[in-house]
DODORO-81552 format. One record per residue (C-alpha): residue in three letters; x, y, z. Coordinates in pm, whole numbers, plus 50000, padded with zeros to 5 digits. Each point is the difference from the previous one (the first is absolute). Layout:
# residues N
aa=Ala xx=X yy=Y zz=Z;
...
//
This chain:
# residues 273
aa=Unk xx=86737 yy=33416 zz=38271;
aa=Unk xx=49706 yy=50193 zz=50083;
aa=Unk xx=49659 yy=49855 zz=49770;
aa=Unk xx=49691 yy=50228 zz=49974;
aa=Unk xx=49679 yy=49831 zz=50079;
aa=Unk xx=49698 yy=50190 zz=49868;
aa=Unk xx=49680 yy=50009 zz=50206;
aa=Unk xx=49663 yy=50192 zz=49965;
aa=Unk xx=50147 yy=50279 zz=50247;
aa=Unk xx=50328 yy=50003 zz=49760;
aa=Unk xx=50360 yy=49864 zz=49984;
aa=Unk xx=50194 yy=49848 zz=50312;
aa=Unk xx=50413 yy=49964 zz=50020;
aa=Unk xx=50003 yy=49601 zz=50093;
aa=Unk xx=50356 yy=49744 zz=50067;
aa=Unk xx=49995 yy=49685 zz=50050;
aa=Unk xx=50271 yy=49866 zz=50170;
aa=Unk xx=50109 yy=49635 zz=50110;
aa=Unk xx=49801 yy=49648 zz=49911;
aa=Unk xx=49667 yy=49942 zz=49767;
aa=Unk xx=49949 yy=49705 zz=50229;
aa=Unk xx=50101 yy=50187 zz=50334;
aa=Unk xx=49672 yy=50124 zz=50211;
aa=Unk xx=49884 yy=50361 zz=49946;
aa=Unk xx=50099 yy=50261 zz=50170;
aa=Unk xx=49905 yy=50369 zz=49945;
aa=Unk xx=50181 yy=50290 zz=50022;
aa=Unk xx=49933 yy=50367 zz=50070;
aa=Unk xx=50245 yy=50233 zz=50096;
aa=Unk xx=50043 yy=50355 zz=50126;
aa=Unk xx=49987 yy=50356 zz=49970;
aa=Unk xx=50207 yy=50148 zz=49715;
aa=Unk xx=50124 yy=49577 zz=49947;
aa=Unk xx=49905 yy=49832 zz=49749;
aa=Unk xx=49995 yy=49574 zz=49882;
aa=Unk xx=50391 yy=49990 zz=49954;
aa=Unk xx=50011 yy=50076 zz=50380;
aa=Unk xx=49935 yy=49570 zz=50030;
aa=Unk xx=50262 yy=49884 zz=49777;
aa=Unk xx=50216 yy=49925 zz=50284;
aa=Unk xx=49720 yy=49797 zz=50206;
aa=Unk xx=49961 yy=49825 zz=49706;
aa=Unk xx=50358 yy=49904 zz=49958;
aa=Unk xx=49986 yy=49894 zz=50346;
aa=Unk xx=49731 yy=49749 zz=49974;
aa=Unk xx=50115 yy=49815 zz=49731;
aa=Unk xx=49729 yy=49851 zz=49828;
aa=Unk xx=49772 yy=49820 zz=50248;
aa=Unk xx=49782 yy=50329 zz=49900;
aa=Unk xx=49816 yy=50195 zz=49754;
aa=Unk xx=50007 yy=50380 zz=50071;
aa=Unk xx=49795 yy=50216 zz=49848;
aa=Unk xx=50110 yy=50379 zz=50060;
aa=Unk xx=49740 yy=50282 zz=49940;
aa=Unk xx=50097 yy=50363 zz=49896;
aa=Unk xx=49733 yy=50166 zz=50225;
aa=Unk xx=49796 yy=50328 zz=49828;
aa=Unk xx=50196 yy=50299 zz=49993;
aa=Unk xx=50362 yy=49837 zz=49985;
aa=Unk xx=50200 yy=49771 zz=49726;
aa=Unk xx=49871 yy=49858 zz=49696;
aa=Unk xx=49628 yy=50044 zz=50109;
aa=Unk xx=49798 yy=50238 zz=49828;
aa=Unk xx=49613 yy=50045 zz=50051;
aa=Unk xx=49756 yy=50127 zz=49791;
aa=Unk xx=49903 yy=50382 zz=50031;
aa=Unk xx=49764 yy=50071 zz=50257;
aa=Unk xx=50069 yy=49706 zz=50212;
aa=Unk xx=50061 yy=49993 zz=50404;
aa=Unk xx=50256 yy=49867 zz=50220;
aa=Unk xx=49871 yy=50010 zz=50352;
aa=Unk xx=49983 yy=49690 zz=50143;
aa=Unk xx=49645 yy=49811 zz=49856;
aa=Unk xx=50130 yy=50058 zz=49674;
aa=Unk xx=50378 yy=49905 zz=50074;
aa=Unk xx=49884 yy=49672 zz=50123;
aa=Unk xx=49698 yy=49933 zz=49751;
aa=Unk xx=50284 yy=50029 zz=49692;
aa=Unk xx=50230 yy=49829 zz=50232;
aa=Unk xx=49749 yy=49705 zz=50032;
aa=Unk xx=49917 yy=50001 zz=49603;
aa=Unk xx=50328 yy=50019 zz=49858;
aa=Unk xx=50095 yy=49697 zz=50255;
aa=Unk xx=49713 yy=49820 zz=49843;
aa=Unk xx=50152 yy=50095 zz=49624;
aa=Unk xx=50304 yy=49827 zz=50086;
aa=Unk xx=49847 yy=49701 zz=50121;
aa=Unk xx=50038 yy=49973 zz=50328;
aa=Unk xx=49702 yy=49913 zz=50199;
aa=Unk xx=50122 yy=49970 zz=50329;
aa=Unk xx=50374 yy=50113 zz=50141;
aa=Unk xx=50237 yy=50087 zz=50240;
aa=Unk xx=49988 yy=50394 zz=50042;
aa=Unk xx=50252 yy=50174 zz=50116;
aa=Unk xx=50032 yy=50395 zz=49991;
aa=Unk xx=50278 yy=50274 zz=50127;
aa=Unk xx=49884 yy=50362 zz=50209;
aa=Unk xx=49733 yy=50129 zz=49762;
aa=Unk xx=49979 yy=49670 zz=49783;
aa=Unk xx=49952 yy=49841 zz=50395;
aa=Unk xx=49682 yy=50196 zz=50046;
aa=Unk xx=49881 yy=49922 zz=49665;
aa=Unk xx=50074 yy=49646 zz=50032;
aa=Unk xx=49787 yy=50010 zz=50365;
aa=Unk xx=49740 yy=50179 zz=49826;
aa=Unk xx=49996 yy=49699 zz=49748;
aa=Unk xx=50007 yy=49761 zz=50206;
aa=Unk xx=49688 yy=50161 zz=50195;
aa=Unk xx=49833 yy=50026 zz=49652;
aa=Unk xx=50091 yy=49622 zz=49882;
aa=Unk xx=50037 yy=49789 zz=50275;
aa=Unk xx=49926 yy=49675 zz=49780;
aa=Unk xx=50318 yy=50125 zz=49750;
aa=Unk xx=50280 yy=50021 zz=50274;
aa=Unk xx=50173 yy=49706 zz=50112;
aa=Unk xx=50193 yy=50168 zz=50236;
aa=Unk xx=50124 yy=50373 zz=50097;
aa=Unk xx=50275 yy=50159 zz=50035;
aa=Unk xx=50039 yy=50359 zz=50093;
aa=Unk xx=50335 yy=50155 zz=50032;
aa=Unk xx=50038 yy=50344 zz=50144;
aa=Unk xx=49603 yy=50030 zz=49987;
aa=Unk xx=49718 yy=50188 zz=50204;
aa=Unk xx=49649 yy=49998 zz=50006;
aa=Unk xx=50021 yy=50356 zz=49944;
aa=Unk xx=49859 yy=50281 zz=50253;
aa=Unk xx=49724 yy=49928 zz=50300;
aa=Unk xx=49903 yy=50311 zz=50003;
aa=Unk xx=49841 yy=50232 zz=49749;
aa=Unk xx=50185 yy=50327 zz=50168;
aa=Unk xx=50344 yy=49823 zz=49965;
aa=Unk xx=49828 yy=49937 zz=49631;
aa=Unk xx=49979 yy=50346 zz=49876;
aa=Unk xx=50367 yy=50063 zz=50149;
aa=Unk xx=50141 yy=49754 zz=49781;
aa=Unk xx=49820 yy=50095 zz=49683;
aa=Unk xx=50146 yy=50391 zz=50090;
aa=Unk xx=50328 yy=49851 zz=50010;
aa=Unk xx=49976 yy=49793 zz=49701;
aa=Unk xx=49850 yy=50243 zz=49822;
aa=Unk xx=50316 yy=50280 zz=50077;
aa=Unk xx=50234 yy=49686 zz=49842;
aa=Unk xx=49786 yy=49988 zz=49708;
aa=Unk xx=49995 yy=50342 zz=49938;
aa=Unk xx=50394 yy=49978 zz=50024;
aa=Unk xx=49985 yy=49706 zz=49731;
aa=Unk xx=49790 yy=50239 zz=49781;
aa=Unk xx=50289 yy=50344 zz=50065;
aa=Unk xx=50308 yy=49827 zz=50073;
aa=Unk xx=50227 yy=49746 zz=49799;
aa=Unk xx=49953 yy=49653 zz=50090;
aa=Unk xx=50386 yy=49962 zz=50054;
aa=Unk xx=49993 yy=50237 zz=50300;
aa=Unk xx=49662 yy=49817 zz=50119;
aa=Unk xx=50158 yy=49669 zz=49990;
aa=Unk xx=50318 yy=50117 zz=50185;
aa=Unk xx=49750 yy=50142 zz=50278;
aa=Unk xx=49790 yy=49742 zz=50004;
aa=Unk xx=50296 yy=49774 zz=50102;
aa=Unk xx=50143 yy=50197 zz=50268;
aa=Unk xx=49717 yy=49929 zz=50227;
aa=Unk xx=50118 yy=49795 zz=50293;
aa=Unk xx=49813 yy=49735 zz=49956;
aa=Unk xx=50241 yy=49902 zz=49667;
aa=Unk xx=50306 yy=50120 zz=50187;
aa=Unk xx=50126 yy=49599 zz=49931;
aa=Unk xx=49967 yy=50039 zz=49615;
aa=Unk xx=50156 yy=50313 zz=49982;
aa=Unk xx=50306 yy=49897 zz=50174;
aa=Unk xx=50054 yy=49708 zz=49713;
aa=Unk xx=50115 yy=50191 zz=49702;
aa=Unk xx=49895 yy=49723 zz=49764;
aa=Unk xx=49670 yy=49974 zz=50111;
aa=Unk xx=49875 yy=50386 zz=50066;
aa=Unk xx=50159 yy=50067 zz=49651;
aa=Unk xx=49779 yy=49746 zz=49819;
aa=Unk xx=49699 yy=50045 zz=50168;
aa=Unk xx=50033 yy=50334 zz=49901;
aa=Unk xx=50052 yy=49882 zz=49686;
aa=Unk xx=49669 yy=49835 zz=49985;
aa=Unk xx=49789 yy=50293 zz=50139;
aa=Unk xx=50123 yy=50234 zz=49742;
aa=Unk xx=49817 yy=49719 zz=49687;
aa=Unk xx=49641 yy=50132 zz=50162;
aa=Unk xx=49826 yy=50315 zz=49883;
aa=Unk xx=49964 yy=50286 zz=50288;
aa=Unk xx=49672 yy=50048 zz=49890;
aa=Unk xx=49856 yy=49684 zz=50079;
aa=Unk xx=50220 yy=49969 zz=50288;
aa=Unk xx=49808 yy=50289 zz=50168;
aa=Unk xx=49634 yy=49838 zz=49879;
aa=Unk xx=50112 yy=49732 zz=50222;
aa=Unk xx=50063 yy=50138 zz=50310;
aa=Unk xx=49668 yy=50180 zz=49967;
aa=Unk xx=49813 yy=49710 zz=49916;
aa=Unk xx=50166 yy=49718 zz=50137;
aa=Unk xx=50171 yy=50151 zz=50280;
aa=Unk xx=49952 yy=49912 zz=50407;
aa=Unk xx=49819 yy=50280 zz=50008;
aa=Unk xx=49746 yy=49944 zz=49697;
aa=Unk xx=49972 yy=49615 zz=50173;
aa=Unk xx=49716 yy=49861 zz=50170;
aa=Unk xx=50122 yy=49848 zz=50320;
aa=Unk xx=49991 yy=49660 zz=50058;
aa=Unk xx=50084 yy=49971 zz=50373;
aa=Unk xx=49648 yy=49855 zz=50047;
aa=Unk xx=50049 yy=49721 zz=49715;
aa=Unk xx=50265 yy=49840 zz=50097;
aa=Unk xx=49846 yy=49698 zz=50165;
aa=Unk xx=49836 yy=49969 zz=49666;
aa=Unk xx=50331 yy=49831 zz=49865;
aa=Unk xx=49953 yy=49594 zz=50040;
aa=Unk xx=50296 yy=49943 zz=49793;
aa=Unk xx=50345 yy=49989 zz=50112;
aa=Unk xx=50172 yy=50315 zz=50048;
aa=Unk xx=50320 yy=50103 zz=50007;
aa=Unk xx=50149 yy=50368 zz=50184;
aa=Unk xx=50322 yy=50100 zz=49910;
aa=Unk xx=50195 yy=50328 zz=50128;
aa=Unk xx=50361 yy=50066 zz=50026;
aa=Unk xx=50150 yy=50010 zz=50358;
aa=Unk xx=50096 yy=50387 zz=49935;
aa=Unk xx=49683 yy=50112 zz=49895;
aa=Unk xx=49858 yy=50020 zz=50330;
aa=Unk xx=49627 yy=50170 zz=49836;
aa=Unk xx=49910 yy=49678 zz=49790;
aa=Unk xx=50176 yy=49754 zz=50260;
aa=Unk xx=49700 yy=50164 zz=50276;
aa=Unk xx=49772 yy=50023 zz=49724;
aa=Unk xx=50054 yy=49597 zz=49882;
aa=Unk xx=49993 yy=49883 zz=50379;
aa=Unk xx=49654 yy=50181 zz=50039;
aa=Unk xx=49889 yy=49837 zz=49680;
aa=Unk xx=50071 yy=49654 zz=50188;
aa=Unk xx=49768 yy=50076 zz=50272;
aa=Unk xx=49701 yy=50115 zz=49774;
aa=Unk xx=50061 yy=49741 zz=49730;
aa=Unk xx=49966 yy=49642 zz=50171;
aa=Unk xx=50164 yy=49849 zz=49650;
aa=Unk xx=50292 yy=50223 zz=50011;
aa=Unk xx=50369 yy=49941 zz=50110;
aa=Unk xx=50309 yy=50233 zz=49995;
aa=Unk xx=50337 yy=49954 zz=49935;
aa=Unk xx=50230 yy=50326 zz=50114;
aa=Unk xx=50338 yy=50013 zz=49787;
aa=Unk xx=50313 yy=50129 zz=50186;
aa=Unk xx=50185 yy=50255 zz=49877;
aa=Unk xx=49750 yy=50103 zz=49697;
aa=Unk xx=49780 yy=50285 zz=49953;
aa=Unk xx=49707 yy=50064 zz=49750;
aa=Unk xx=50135 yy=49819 zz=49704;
aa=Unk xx=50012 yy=49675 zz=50158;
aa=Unk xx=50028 yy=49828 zz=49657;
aa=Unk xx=50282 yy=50167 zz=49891;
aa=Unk xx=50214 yy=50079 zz=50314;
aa=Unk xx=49984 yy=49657 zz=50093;
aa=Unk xx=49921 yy=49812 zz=49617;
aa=Unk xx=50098 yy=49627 zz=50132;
aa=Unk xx=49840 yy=50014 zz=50331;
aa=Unk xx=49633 yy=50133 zz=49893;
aa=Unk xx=50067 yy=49728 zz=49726;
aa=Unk xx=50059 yy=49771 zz=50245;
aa=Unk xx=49677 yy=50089 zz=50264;
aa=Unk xx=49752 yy=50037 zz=49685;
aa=Unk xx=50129 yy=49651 zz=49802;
aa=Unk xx=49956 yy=49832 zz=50321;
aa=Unk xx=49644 yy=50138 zz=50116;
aa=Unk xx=49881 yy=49937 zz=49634;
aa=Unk xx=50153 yy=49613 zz=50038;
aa=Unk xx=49791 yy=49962 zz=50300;
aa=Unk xx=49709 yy=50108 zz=49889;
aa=Unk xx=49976 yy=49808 zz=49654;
aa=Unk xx=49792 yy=50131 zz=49731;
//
């Protein structure tokens, strides 16, 4: 069950999932997802953790006050305060495609907060500022369609690009995450790609050898963008190692539940808290 957390820059959507004892691990999940996108992670792990799963601005339970942004300062600076609301001073942070470059972006923020990082399906957004202003075009032609169209026939679109051509071919799967996407309001949907989308993103190409704590890359073996993209990320980021997983695309987490369960339990056993 979803609890709403009130801060100073409004409500979050938080779950908890798994042991009060276990060591903390943070959640953040992506586009058009929402916190209920962990429960099987969670499940997984049993309870040698403590997850904490965010609704990030603009999708679930989440609801900030009028007026307020979501690019990425202001993603991470709630991000960081409702963590501290909760109680969790330092944690294991782990975050999905857009929740992945928010979680990077935290960790660049809060170094002395993360224990360890785990970044599944992530980038450190765009080098350049002309491949930049490409990506907020594009993102702002999707937004516009979230603001015309019904979100049913953006959802089914959404999911017919290749790179999710593995969760569309499982029935049960493509028809609940569809499910899910259809709980979140357009409207905010579409502030979110302007605001927090690759495009709106600082790059953080050059940061990377910032991280000191232990990262994790994860891409699917199919997803042959954010399998180069993680193996780059290796050679910038001296603290970083990836782990490729056959026969998986974007959705790592879900196409292949017990084995990310498996990689992540065992990279946050060997690091300790």
């Amino acid at each position: 069950m979803t609890e709403v957390v009130s801060t100073p820059r409004g409500t979050w959507g938080v779950r908890t999932f798994g042991s009060a004892k276990g060591k903390s691990v943070v959640l953040l999940h992506g586009f058009m997802g929402s916190s209920v996108d962990w429960q099987m992670l969670a499940e997984s792990c049993g309870e040698q953790f403590r997850f904490v799963a965010l609704d990030l601005p603009g999708h679930g339970s989440t609801d900030l006050v009028e007026g307020s942004s979501f690019d990425m300062s202001a993603t991470v600076a709630g991000v960081r305060e409702l963590i501290g609301k909760t109680g969790h001073d330092t944690f294991h942070l782990l975050g999905y495609s857009m929740g992945a470059r928010v979680a990077l972006a935290l960790a660049l923020t809060s170094p002395e907060a993360v224990i360890s990082l785990v970044l599944e399906s992530g980038s450190p957004g765009l080098a350049g500022e002309n491949q930049r202003a490409e990506r907020r075009v594009h993102d702002e032609r999707l937004a516009q369609r979230l603001e015309s169209e019904s979100l049913e026939a953006f959802v089914a679109d959404w999911y017919h690009q290749p790179v999710f051509a593995n969760v569309t071919s499982d029935r049960k799967l493509i028809d609940a995450l569809r499910k899910r996407c259809m709980s979140n309001d357009a409207r905010m949907l579409a502030r979110s790609l302007r605001e927090i989308g690759t495009g709106a993103q600082p790059s953080y190409w050059d940061r990377l050898e910032e991280l000191t704590m232990p990262t994790l890359l994860i891409a699917g073996g199919s997803d042959h963008k954010f399998l180069t993209i993680a193996n780059r990320m290796t050679t910038a980021c001296p603290a970083a190692e990836a782990r490729i997983v056959p026969e998986s695309g974007h959705i790592v987490h879900l196409e292949k539940p017990l084995e990310f369960a498996k990689i992540v339990a065992s990279f946050w056993r060997r690091i300790g808290s």
